[in-house]
C-alpha positions in Angstrom: -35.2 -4.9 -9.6 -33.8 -1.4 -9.9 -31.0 -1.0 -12.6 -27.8 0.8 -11.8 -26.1 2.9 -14.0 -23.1 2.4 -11.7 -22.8 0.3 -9.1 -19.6 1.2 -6.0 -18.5 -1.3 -4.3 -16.5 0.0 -0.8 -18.8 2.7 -1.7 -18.6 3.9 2.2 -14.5 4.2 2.0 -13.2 7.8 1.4 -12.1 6.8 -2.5 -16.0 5.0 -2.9 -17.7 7.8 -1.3 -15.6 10.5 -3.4 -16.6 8.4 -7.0 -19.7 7.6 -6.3 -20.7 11.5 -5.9 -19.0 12.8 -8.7 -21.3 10.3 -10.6 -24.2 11.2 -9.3 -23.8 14.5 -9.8 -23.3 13.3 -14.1 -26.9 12.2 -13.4 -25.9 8.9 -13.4 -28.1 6.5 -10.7 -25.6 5.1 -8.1 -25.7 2.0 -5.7 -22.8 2.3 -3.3 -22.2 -1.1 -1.4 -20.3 -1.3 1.7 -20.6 -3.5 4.5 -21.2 -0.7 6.8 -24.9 0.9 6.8 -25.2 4.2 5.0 -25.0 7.6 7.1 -28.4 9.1 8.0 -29.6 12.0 6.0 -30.6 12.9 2.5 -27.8 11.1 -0.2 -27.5 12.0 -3.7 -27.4 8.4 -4.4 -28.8 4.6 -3.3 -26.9 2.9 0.0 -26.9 -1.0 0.3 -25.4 -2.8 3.1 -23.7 -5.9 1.4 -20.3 -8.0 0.7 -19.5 -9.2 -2.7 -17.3 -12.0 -0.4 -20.5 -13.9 -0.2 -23.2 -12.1 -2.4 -26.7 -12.5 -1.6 -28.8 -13.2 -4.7 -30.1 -9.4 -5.4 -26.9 -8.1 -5.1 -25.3 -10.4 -7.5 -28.6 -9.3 -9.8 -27.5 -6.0 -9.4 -23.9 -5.6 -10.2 -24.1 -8.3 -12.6 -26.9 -5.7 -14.8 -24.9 -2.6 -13.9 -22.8 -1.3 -17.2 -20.3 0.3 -15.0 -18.8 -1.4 -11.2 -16.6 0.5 -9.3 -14.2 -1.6 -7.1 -13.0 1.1 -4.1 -11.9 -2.1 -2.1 -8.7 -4.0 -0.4 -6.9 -6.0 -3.0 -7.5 -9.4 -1.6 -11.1 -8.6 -2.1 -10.7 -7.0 -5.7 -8.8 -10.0 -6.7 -11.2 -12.8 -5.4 -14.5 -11.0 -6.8 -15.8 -13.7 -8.7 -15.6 -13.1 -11.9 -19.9 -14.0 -12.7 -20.6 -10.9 -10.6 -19.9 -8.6 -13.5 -22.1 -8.6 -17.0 -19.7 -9.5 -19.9 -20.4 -5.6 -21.3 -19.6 -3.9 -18.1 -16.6 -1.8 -17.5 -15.0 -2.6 -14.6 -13.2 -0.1 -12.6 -10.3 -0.6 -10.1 -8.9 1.5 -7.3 -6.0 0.0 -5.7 -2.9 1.3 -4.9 -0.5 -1.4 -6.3 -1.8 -2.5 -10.0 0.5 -5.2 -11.3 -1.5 -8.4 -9.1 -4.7 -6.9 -10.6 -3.5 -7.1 -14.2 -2.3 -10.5 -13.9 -5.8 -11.8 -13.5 -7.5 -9.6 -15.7 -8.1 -12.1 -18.0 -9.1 -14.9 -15.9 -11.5 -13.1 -13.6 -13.0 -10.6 -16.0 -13.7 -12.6 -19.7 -13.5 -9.9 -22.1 -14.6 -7.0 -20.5 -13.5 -3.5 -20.6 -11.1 -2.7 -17.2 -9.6 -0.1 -16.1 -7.6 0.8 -12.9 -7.3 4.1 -11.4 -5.2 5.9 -8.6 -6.2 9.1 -7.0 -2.8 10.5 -6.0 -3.8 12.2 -3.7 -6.2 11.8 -0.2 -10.0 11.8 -1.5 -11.0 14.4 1.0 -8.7 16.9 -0.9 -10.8 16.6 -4.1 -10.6 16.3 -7.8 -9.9 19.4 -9.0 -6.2 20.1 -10.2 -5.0 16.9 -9.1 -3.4 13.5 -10.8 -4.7 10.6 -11.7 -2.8 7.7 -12.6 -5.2 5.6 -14.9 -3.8 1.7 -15.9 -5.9 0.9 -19.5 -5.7 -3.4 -18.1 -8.6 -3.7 -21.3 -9.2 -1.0 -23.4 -12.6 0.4 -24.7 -15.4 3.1 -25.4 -16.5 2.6 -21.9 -13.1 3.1 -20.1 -12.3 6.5 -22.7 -15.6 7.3 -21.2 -14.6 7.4 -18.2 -11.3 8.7 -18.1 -13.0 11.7 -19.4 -15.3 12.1 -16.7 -12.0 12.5 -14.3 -11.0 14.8 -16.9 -14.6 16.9 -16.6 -14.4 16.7 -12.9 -11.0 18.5 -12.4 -8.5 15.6 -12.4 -5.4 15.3 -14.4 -5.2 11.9 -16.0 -1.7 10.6 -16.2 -1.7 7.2 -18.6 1.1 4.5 -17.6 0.6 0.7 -17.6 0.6 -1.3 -14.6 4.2 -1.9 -13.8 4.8 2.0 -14.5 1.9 2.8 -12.2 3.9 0.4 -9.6 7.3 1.7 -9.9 6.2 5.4 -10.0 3.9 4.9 -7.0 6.9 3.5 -4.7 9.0 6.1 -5.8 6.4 9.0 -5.4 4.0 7.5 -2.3 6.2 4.6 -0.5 9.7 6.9 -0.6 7.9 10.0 0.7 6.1 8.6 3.3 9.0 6.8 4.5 10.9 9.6 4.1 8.5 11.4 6.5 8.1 8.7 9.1 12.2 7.7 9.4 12.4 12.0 10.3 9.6 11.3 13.1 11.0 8.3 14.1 14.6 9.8 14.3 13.3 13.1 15.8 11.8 11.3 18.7 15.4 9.9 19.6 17.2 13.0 19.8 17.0 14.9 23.1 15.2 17.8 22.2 11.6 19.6 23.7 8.8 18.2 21.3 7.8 22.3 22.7 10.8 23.8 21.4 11.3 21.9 18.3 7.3 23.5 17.3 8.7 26.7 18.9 11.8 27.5 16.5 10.9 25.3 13.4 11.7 27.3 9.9 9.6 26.6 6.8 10.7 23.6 5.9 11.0 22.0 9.4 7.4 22.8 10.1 6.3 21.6 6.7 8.0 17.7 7.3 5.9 18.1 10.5 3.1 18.6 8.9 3.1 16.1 6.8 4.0 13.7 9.9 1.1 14.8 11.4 -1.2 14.0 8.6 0.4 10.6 8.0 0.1 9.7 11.6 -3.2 10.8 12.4 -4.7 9.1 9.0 -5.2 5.1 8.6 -2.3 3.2 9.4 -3.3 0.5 7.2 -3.8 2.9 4.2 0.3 3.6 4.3 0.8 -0.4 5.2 -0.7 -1.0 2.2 1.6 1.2 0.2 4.4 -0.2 1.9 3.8 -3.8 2.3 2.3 -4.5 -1.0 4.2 -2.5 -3.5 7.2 -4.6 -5.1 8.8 -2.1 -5.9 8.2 0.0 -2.4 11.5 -2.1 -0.3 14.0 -0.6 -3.1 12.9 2.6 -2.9 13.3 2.5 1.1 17.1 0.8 0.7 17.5 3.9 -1.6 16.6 5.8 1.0 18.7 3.7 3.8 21.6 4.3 1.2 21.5 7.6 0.3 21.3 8.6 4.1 24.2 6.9 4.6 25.9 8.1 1.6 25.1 11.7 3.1 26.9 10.9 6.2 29.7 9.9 4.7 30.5 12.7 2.4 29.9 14.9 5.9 32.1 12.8 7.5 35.1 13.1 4.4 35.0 17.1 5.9 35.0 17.8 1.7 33.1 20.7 0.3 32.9 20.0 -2.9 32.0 16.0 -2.5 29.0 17.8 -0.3 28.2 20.1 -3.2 28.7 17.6 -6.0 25.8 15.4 -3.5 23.5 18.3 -3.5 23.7 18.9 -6.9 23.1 14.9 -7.9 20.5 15.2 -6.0 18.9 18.4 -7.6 19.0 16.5 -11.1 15.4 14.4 -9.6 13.8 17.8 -10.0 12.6 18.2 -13.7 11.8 21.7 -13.5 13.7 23.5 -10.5 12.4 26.8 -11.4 8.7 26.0 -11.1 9.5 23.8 -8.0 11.3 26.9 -6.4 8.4 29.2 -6.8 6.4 26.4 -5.3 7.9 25.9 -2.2 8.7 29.8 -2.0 4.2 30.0 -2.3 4.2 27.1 0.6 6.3 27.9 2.9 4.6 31.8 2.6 1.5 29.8 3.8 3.1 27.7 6.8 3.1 29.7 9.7 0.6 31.0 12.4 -0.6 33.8 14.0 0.0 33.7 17.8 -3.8 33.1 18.2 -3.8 30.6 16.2 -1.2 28.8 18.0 -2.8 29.1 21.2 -6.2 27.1 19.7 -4.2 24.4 18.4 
């Protein structure tokens, strides 16, 4: 039996796939597992088909001698791994998007193990570099230092909060934006405007919100579901949203200036650097426009 340095399980999915070759490339030997068969072609690491649901006996061998497993998976599967499939000195590493079910049963489904949970913020395909982490310490150690500072190496900027931070911050930074971005498609589709036009004569920040409505929609439904549905803190942030909507059209609706300027200005406090955030969107929006070749190729 071959022995792992690091074995990925969902090693196929975009977060698996982006892990498991960063890895590699630390000269580490990799085993990605997935249930779906490896690509064709020269890999920089091992492919296995397999699911740790029901574990065939080499497989169990395997992750059970590997010192570090990589969970890239759903969290009804991370949560019902049993717990003899990882070696008592193996650091666990978790992926999911909501932390706070996953460090209620640390303890009963990984002994005394080192885990840690990480969260690319971002879409995998975007890499590392220059991008945050969030990284939940569930159980502390040498091995999950270690590997916090492999994101570090590879370009990542690891933000350290525990798991209910990592749950509250990601509804207020994931499930409020993309709701935010799917009520204006939604509500754009009702209004009686050309779909033609609106791309025609969208400004900056018009065309940016589309954007981002494009990416959202043509990506995995169930990857936002997730962030929706199984955040707890993800249907406050979206009755936040509901209210402060409302709240907007209201103050419109008082026909006062100033209780429309006090609103903008409340609202300017969430920025904790306005200046930098400015110069930001001045840099983007310098980027979001076409040339009228480009338009015609779309």
């Amino acid at each position: 039996m071959k022995i792992y340095d690091a074995v990925v399980v969902g090693g196929r999915g975009a977060v698996g796939t982006l892990l498991a070759g960063h890895l590699a490339e630390d000269g580490l030997t990799v085993l990605a597992v997935d249930r779906t068969p490896a690509p064709e072609g020269p890999s920089p690491y091992d492919h296995a088909v397999g699911n740790v649901d029901r574990p065939n006996e080499p497989l169990r061998r395997t992750m059970k001698a590997a010192p570090i497993v990589v969970l890239a998976v759903p969290e009804s599967v991370a949560l019902s791994l049993p717990a003899e499939l990882v070696g008592p000195n193996s650091l666990v590493v978790e992926t999911l998007s909501v932390k706070s079910n996953f460090a209620a049963r640390v303890d009963e489904s990984f002994g005394t193990g080192t885990v840690l949970g990480i969260n690319p913020m971002f879409a995998p395909s975007l890499g590392m570099a220059g991008r945050p982490v969030a990284a939940v310490e569930h159980r502390g150690g040498v091995a999950a230092d270690e590997f916090m500072d492999r994101l570090s190496r590879w370009g990542a900027t690891v933000v350290h909060v525990d798991a209910d931070q990592h749950d509250r911050l990601a509804a207020a930074t994931q499930a409020l934006t993309h709701a935010s971005v799917l009520a204006f498609g939604v509500a754009l589709s009702t209004l009686d405007v050309s779909a033609e036009l609106v791309d025609a004569v969208s400004p900056p920040p018009a065309r940016t919100t589309l954007a981002l409505l494009a990416r959202i929609c043509g990506g995995e439904p169930e990857v936002y579901w997730d962030v929706q549905a199984g955040n707890p803190y993800a249907a406050s942030a979206r009755r936040a949203l509901a209210d402060a909507v409302r709240e907007l059209d209201d103050t419109v609706a008082t026909g006062s200036e100033p209780a429309f300027a006090a609103l903008v200005q409340r609202a300017g406090a969430g920025v904790p650097d306005g200046d930098r955030y400015r110069t930001l969107c001045a840099s983007i929006f310098g980027i979001v426009r076409e040339t009228p070749g480009e338009r015609g190729r779309a």
